[in-house]
C-alpha positions as CSV (number, residue, x, y, z in Angstrom):
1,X,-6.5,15.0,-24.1
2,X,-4.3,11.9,-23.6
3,X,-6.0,8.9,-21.8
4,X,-4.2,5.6,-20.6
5,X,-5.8,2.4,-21.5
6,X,-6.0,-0.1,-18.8
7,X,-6.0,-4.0,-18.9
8,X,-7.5,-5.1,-15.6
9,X,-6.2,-8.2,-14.3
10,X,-8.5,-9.4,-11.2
11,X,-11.8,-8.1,-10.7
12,X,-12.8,-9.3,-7.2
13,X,-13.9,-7.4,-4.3
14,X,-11.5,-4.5,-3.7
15,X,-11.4,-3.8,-7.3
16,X,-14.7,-3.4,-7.6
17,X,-15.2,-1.3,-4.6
18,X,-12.2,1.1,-5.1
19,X,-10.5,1.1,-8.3
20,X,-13.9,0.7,-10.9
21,X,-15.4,4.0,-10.0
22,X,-12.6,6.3,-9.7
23,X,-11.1,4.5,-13.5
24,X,-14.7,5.1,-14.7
25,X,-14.6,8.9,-13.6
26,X,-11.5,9.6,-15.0
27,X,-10.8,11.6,-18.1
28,X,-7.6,10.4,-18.6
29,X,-8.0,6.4,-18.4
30,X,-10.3,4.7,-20.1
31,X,-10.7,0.7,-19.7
32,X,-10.1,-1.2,-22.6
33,X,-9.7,-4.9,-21.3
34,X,-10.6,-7.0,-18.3
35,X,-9.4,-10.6,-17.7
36,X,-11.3,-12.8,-14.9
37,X,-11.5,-16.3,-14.6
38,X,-15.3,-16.5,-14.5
39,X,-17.7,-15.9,-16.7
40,X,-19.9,-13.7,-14.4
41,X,-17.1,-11.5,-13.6
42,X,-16.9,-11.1,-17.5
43,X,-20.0,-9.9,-18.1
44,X,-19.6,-7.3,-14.7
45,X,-16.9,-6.1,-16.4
46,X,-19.0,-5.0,-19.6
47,X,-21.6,-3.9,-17.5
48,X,-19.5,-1.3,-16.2
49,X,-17.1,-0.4,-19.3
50,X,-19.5,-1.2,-22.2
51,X,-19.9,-4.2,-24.7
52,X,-16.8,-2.8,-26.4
53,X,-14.8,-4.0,-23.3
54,X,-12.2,-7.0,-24.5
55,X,-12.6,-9.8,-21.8
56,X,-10.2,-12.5,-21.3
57,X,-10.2,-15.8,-19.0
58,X,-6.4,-16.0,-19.4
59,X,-4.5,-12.9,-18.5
60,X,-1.8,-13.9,-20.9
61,X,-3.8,-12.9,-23.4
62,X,-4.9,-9.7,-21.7
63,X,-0.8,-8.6,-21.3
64,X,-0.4,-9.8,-25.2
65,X,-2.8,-6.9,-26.4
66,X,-1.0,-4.5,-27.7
67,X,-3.9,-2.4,-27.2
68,X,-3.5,-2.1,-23.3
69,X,-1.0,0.0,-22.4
70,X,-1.1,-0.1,-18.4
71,X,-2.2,-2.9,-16.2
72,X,-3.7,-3.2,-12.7
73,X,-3.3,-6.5,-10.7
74,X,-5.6,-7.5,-8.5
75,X,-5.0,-10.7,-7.9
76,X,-4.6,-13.2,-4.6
77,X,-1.0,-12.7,-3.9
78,X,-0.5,-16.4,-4.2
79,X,-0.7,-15.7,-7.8
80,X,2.5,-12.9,-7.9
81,X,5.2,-14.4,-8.1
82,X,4.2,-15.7,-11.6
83,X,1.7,-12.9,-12.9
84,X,3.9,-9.3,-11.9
85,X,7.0,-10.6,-13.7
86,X,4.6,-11.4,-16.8
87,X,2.9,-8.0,-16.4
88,X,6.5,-6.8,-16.1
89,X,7.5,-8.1,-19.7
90,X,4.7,-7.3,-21.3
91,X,6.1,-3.9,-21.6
92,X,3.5,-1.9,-20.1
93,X,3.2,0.1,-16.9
94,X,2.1,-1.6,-13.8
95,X,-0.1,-0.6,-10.9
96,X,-0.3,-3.3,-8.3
97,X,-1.3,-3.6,-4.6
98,X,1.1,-5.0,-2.0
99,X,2.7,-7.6,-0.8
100,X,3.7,-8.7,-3.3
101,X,4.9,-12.2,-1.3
102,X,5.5,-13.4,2.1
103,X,8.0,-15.4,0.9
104,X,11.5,-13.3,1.0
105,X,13.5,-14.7,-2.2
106,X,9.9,-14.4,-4.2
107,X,9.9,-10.6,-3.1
108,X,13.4,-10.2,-3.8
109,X,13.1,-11.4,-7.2
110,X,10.0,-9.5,-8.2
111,X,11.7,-6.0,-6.9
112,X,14.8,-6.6,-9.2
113,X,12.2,-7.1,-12.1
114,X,10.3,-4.0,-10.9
115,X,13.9,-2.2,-11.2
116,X,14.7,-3.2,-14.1
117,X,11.8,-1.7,-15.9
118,X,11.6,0.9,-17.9
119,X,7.8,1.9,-17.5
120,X,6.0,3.4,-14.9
121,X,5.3,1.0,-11.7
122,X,3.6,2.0,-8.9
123,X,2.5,0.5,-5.4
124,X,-1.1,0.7,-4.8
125,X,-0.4,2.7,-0.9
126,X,-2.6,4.9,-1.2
127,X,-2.3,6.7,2.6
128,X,0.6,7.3,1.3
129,X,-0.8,9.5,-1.2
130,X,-2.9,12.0,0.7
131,X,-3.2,15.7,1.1
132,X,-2.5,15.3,4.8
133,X,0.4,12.9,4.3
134,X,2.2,15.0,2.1
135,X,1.8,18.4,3.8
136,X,3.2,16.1,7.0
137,X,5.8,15.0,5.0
138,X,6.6,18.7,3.4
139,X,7.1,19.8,6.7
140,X,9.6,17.5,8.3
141,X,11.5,18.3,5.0
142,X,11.7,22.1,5.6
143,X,13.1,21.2,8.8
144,X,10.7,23.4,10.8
145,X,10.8,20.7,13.5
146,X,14.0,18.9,13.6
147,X,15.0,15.1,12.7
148,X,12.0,13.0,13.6
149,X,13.1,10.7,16.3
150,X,10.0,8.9,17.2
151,X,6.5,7.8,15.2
152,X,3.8,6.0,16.0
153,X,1.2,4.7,13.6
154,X,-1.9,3.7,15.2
155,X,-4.7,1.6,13.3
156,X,-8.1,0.7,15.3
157,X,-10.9,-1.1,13.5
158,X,-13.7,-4.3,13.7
159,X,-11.8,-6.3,11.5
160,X,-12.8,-9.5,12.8
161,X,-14.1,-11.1,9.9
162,X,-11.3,-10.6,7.6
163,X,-9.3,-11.9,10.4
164,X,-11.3,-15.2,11.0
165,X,-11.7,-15.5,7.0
166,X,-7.7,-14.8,6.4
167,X,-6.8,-17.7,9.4
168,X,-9.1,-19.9,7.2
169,X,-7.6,-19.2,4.2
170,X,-4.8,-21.3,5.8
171,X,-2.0,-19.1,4.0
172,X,0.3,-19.2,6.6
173,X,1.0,-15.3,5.7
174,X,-0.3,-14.1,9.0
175,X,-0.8,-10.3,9.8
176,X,1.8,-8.5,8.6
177,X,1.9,-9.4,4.9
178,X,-2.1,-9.2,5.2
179,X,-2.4,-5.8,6.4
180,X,0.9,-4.3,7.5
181,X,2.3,-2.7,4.5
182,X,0.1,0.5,4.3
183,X,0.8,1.7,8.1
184,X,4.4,1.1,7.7
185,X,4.4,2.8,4.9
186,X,3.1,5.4,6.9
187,X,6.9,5.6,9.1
188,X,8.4,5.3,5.7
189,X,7.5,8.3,4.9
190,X,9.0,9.6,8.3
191,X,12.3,8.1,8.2
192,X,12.7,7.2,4.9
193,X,15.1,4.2,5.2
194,X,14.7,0.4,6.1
195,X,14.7,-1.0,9.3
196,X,17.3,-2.1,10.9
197,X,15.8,-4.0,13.2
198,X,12.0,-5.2,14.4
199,X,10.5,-6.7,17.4
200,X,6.8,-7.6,18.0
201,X,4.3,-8.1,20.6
202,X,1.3,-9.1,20.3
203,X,-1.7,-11.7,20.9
204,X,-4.5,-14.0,18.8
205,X,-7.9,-12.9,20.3
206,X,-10.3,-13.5,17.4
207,X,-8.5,-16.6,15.7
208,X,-5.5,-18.9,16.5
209,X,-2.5,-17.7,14.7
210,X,-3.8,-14.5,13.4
211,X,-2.5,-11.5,15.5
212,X,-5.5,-9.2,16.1
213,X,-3.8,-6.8,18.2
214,X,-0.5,-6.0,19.4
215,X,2.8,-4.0,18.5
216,X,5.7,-3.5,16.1
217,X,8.6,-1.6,16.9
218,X,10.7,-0.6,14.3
219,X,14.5,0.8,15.0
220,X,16.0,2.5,12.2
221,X,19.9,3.6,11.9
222,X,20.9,7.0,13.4
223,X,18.0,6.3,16.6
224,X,14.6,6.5,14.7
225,X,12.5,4.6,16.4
226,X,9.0,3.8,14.7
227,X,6.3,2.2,15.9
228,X,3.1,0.5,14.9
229,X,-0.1,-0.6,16.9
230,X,-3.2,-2.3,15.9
231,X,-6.3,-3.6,17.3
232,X,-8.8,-5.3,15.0
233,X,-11.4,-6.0,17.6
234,X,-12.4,-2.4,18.2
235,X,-15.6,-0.5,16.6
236,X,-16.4,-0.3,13.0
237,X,-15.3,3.1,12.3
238,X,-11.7,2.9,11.3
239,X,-9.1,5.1,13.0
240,X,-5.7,6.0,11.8
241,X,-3.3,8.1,13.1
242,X,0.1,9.6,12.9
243,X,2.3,11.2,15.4
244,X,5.5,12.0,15.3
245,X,7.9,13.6,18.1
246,X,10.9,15.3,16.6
247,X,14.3,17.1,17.9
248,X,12.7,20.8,17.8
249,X,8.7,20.4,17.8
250,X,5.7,17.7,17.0
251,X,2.9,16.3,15.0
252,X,-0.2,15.1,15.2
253,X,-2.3,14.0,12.6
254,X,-5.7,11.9,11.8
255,X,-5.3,10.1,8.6
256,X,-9.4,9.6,7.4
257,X,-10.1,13.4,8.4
258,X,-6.7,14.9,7.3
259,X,-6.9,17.1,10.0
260,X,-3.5,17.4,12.1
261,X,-1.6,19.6,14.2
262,X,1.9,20.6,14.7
263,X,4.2,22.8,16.7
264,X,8.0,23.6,17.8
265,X,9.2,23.1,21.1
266,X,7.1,25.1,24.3
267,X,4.8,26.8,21.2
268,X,1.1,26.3,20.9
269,X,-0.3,23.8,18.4
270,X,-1.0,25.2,15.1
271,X,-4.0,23.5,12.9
272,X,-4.1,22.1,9.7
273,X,-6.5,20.4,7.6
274,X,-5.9,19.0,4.2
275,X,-8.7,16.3,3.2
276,X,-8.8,13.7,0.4
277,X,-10.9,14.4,-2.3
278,X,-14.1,12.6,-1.9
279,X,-16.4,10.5,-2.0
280,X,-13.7,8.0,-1.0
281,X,-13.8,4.4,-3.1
282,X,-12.3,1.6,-1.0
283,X,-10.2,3.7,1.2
284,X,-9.4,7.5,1.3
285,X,-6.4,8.7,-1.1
286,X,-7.7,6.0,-3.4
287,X,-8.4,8.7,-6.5
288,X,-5.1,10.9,-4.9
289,X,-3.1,7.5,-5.8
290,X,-4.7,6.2,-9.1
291,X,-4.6,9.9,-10.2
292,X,-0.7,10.3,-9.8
293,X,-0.1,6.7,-11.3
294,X,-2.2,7.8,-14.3
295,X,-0.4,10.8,-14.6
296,X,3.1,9.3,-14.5
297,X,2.2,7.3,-17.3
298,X,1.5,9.4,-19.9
299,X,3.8,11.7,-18.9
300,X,6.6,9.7,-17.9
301,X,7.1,11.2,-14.5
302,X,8.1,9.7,-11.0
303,X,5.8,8.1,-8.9
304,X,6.0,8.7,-4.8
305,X,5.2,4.6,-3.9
306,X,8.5,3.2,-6.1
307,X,10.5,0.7,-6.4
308,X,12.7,2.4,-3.3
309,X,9.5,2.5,-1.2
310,X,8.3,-1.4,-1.9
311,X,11.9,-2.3,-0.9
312,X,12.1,-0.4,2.4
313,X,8.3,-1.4,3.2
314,X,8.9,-5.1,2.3
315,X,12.0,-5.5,4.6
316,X,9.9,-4.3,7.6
317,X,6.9,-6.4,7.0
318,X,9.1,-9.5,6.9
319,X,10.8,-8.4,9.7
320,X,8.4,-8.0,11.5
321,X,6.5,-11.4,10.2
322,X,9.7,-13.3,11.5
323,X,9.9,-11.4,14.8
324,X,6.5,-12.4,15.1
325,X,7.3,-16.3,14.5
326,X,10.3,-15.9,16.4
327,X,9.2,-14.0,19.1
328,X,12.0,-12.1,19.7
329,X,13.8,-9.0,17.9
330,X,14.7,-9.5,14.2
331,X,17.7,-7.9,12.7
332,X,16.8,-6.8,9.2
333,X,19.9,-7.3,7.3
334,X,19.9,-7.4,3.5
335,X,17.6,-10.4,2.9
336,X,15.9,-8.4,0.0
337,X,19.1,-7.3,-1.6
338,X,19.1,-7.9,-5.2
């Protein structure tokens, strides 16, 4: 059996919590090096992938092995700008977790690199990777309900901590880049296509100049209109869900569960259920989208959360961070040509 050797670059929280286990299961990956700037994370790192393990403080030096043939980045995005490209020439294939900037000429820059490759790199969006997702998805492509014309993704959670710890992070990223990307990704994989333009409402509850709840409207070309609400102050159980009204029928589907619903005009509901394999690490569709990435490097397949996506997703989540500052509606335009 083939396996892909990782390089880990970053191993703070979220690695830890969803992208160690599900490596550590698989068959087909097998972790080879870790870099980390302190010593402590270090020796985590052999604690979970053996004294063999290779450990860097530089990740330079991790991206010069010639050993490690696909990395991960988990990094604070602050740090993109300077270690994608490098993870880009090393040559290998690169899994990383979005945004990759809030800053539009940085993102535009590090997508024309991520083109330009020749190996495998993936998005870390993993909703977008689910069994319910996809059978959604499979669906509005058969046509059995028409051309989607309206979506709404809706995200309701007890955020508060992250949102008080992000405002005193003093990034000046605000919400969008911070959370955003995953649930528009979600409408992505309605329409398919950019913005054109994007409009948000919203207020700061929890923290001054970190929106906690509120809503972004997205207006796509031929009169998709998608939309995304969050509140951040709610209970601890996180909900997600998808609905979508289309020209001949509807959906309705909850993300965590994967159960959802759909019919054609005046018809009765019919009921689906297609899970994520569990246990869940981090988030559900964690394994689905580490899985698939693995996959497409060894066997030099496509991967679902490309280039394309991370193009079409970055547009709206600077649009809608500039509607936000603005406070009015944001044409999209081409700011993230390359």
């Amino acid at each position: 059996m083939k396996t892909l050797k990782f390089g880990l670059i970053g191993l703070g929280f979220w690695p830890r919590e969803a992208y160690v286990p599900i490596l550590r299961e698989l068959d087909t990956a097998e972790v080879v090096a870790v870099s980390a700037a302190s010593e402590a994370t270090r020796q985590f790192a052999c604690e979970q992938f053996g004294e063999s393990l290779k450990t860097y403080p530089d990740y330079h030096d991790l991206l010069a092995d010639d050993a490690v043939e696909a990395v991960m980045l988990a990094l604070p995005h602050a740090l993109y700008p300077q270690a994608l490209p490098a993870a880009l020439a090393s040559g290998k294939h690169v899994f990383c977790e979005p945004p990759l900037s809030h800053i539009p000429a940085e993102i535009a820059n590090m997508l024309a690199l991520m083109d330009a490759s020749t190996k495998v790199v993936q998005l870390d969006l993993e909703l977008r990777y689910l069994p319910v997702v996809e059978a959604v998805k499979n669906l509005l492509d058969s046509g059995s309900v028409g051309r989607p014309l309206m979506s709404k993704v809706r995200l309701a959670c007890d955020w508060r901590r992250g949102v008080i710890e992000k405002q005193n992070e003093n990034e000046n990223e605000g919400f969008f880049p911070w959370v955003a990307a995953w649930y528009l990704d979600l409408l992505d994989c309605v329409f398919s296509q950019p913005p054109a333009r994007a409009s948000v409402t919203g207020d700061y509850a929890a923290a001054a100049h970190m929106m906690d709840h509120g809503f972004a409207t997205l207006e796509f070309d031929g009169g998709g209109i998608g939309q995304f609400e969050f509140f951040l102050l709610g209970s601890k159980e996180v909900s997600i869900t998808l609905d979508i009204l289309a020209e001949g029928g509807e959906i309705q589907a909850d993300i965590p569960s994967g159960k959802w619903q759909w019919r054609k005009t005046n018809e009765p509901f019919q009921q689906e259920h297609n899970p994520a394999s569990l246990p869940a690490h981090g988030f559900e569709g964690m394994r689905e989208c580490i899985t698939s990435f693995v996959d497409a490097a060894l066997n030099n397949t496509p991967v679902l959360a490309d280039v394309d996506v991370a193009r079409r997703i970055h547009a709206g989540i600077v649009a809608c961070m500039l509607s936000e500052r603005a406070g009015h509606t944001v044409e999209v335009g081409r700011f993230l040509e390359t």
